[in-house]
N, C-alpha and C positions, 0 to 999 in steps of 0.2 A: 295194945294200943290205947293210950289215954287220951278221952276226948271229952272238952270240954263244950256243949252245945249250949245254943237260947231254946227253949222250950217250943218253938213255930216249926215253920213247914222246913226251913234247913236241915232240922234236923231227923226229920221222917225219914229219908233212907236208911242214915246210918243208924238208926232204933231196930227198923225192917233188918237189915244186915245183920243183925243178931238174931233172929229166929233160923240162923244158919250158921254163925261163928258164935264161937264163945270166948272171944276174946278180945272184947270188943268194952270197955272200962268209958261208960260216957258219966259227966257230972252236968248236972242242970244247973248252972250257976255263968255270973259272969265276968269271975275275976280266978284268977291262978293260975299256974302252967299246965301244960300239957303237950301230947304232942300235934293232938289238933284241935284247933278251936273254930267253932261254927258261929256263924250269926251271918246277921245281915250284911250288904256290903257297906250302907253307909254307918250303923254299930261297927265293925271292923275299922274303918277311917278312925273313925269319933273315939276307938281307942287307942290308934298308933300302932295299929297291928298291919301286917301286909295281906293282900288278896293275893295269896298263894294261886288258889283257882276260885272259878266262878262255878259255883253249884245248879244255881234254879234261876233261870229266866224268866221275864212277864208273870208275874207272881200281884202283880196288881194292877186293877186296870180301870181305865174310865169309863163308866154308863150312864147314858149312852153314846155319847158323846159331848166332849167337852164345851162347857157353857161359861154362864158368867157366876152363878153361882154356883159353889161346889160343894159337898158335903162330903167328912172324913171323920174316922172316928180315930181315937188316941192320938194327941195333940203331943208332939214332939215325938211320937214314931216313925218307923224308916218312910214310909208311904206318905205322911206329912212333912218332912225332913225332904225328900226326893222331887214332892208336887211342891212345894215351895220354890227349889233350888231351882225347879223351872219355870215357873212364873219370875223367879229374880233373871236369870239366864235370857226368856225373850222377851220380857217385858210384858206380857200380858196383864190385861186389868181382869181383874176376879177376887171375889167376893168368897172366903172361904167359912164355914160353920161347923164346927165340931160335933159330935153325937153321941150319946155317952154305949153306941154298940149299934149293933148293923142293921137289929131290925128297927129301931130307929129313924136311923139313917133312911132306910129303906121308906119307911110308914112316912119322913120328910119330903122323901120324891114323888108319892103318890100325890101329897095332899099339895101339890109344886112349892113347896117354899125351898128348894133348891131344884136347881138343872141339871146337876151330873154329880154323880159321888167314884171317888176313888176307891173302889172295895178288892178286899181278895178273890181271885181269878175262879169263883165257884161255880164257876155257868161259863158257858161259851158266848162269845159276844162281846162287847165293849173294845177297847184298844190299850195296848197294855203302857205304863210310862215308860219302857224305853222305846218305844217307837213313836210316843210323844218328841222323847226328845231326838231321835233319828231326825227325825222331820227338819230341823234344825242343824243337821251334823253336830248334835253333841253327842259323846259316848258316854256311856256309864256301865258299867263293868259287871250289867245282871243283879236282880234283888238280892242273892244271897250268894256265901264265899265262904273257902276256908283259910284259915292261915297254917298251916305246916309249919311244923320245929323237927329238929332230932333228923331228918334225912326220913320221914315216915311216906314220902309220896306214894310210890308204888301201892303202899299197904294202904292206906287211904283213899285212893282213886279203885282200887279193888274193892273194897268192903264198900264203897259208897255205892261204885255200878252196880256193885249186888243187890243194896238196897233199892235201888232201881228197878232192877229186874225183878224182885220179888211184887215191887208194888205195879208193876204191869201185868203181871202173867194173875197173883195172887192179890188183888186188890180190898177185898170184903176182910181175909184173913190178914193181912199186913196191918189194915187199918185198926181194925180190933186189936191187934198185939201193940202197937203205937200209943193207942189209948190206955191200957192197962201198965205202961210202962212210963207214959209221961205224968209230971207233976201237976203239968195241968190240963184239965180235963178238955177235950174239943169232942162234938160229934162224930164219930166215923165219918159219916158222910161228908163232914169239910175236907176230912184227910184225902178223903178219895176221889175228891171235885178239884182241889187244888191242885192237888198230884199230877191227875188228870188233862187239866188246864194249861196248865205252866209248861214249861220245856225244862227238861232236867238232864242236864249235860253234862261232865263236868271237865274243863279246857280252862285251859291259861289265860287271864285277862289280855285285852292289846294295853296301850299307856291309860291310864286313868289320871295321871299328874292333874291335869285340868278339873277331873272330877272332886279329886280331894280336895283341891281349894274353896 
C-alpha cells in the first residue's frame, strides 16, 4: 500500500501501523500518486482531492476560551485557514496575531497581549474548532482525512485502526517509533498528547459541499 502523508498528526497512526505490518510504503511529501494520501482536510480541499474518510477530530483547539484577540502560529495553515473561515462564516470581530511557535504563542498569553490562542489539542481543556463551528450548525468534516485511489479502503481503514490501536494500548513505544521514522522531528510527548486529545476515528464524512467553498 503506497501512502503519501503530510509529516503531522494524520499521519501518526498509519507510521504506528508499521511497527506491525511491513507493507506499508509511506512518502513524506506532497505531491504524486498513490494509493492513499493523508493531510489535512482543508490541504485535501485546497488540492482538489476528495475526503475519502475523516481520520482525527478536534485536533485544534481554543484556550481558554475564545476572545477578541487571538493568537496562532503558522499563518496560512490548516488551524489559520479553518479559524479564519469562521470568523468569515459568523461574523465575528477578532483581532488575529501570528507567533513564530507555541511557546511563543504561549509566553504572549501570559504576558495578556492576546486572549485565546488556537493550539494543537496537547492538554485537556479548551474547545476544539469544530464545536466552535457546531455552535452555528456549520459542518466541517474533522481536521484530518484521507483520500483513497486504486479500490484500497478496506486495507487502509485496517492498517490506520491498527495504528490506533497500537498508539492506545503502546503509547511511549509508538511515539518513539513515529519520531525516529518521521522527517520531521516533534517531541514524543506531542505525539502522545495530541493522540491522546483528539478523537481518532476513521468514517465517511456527511456533505462538506458547503465547506469546500
Amino acid at each position: 500500500m503506497k501512502v503519501i502523508a503530510a509529516p503531522g498528526p494524520v499521519c501518526y497512526p498509519i507510521v504506528a501501523a508499521k511497527m506491525e505490518r511491513d507493507d506499508i510504503d509511506i512518502d513524506f511529501q506532497k505531491e504524486g500518486k498513490a494509493d492513499i494520501i493523508l493531510d489535512s482536510t482543508v490541504s485535501l480541499i485546497k488540492r482538489n482531492l476528495p475526503i475519502s474518510y475523516v481520520t482525527i477530530k478536534h485536533l485544534s483547539v481554543v484556550i481558554p476560551k475564545l476572545g477578541y484577540k487571538i493568537g496562532l502560529t503558522r499563518k496560512g495553515g490548516a488551524a489559520d485557514i479553518l479559524f479564519r473561515a469562521f470568523v468569515s462564516e459568523t461574523g465575528k470581530t477578532v483581532e488575529i496575531k501570528y507567533y513564530e511557535g507555541i511557546n511563543d504563542l504561549m509566553e504572549a498569553m501570559k504576558k495578556g497581549e492576546i486572549d485565546s490562542a488556537v493550539v494543537p489539542a496537547m492538554s485537556e481543556g479548551g474547545e476544539s474548532l469544530e464545536k466552535y463551528f457546531e455552535k452555528y450548525n456549520i459542518y466541517i468534516p474533522g481536521s484530518c482525512g484521507a483520500a483513497i485511489f486504486n479500490g484500497k479502503d478496506k486495507e487502509f481503514i485496517d492498517a490506520y485502526n491498527l495504528g490506533i490501536k497500537i498508539l492506545k494500548e503502546k503509547p511511549e513505544e509508538a511515539a518513539k517509533f513515529i519520531v525516529d521514522n518521521l522527517p520531521i522531528k516533534f517531541p514524543p510527548e506531542f505525539i502522545i498528547n495530541t493522540m491522546k486529545n483528539s478523537e481518532l476515528n476513521v468514517h465517511r464524512p456527511d456533505d462538506y459541499s458547503k465547506f469546500s467553498e
